[in-house]
N, C-alpha and C positions, 0 to 999 in steps of 0.2 A: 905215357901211353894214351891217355884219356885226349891230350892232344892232337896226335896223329892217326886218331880214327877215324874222320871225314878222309885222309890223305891213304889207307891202306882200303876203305871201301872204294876210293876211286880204283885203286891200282887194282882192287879183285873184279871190280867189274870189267872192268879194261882187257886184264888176262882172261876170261871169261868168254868175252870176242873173240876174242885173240884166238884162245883155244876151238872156239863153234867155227871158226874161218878153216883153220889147219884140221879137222875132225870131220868138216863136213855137216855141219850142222845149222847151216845157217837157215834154211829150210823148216825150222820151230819155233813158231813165233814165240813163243813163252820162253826158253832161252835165251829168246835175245833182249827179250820184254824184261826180262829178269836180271838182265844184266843193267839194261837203263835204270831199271828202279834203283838198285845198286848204285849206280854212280849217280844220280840226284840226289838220292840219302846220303850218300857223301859228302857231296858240295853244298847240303844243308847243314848236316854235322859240322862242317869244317866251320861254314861260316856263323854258327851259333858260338861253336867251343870259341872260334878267336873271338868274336865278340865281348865275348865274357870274362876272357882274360887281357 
């Protein structure tokens, strides 16, 4: 699990998008900001945890 944390915070912030596109939501900037911050803590997770193993 501790592996594919960087890999499921990309996919939530992705779906995130995803969802503010089809809801109508794209118009909040803090949702969307919110989503970025998500998937760069991800692909920072990611590339830590593989590093280290």
């Amino acid at each position: 699990m501790k592996q594919n944390l960087g890999i499921i915070l990309i996919v939530l912030g992705a779906l995130m998008l995803i969802i503010s596109y089809f809801a109508d939501l794209m118009d909040y900037n803090f949702y969307n900001i919110g989503a970025l911050i998500i998937i760069i803590a991800g692909i920072v997770t990611h590339i830590i945890v593989t590093k280290r193993s």
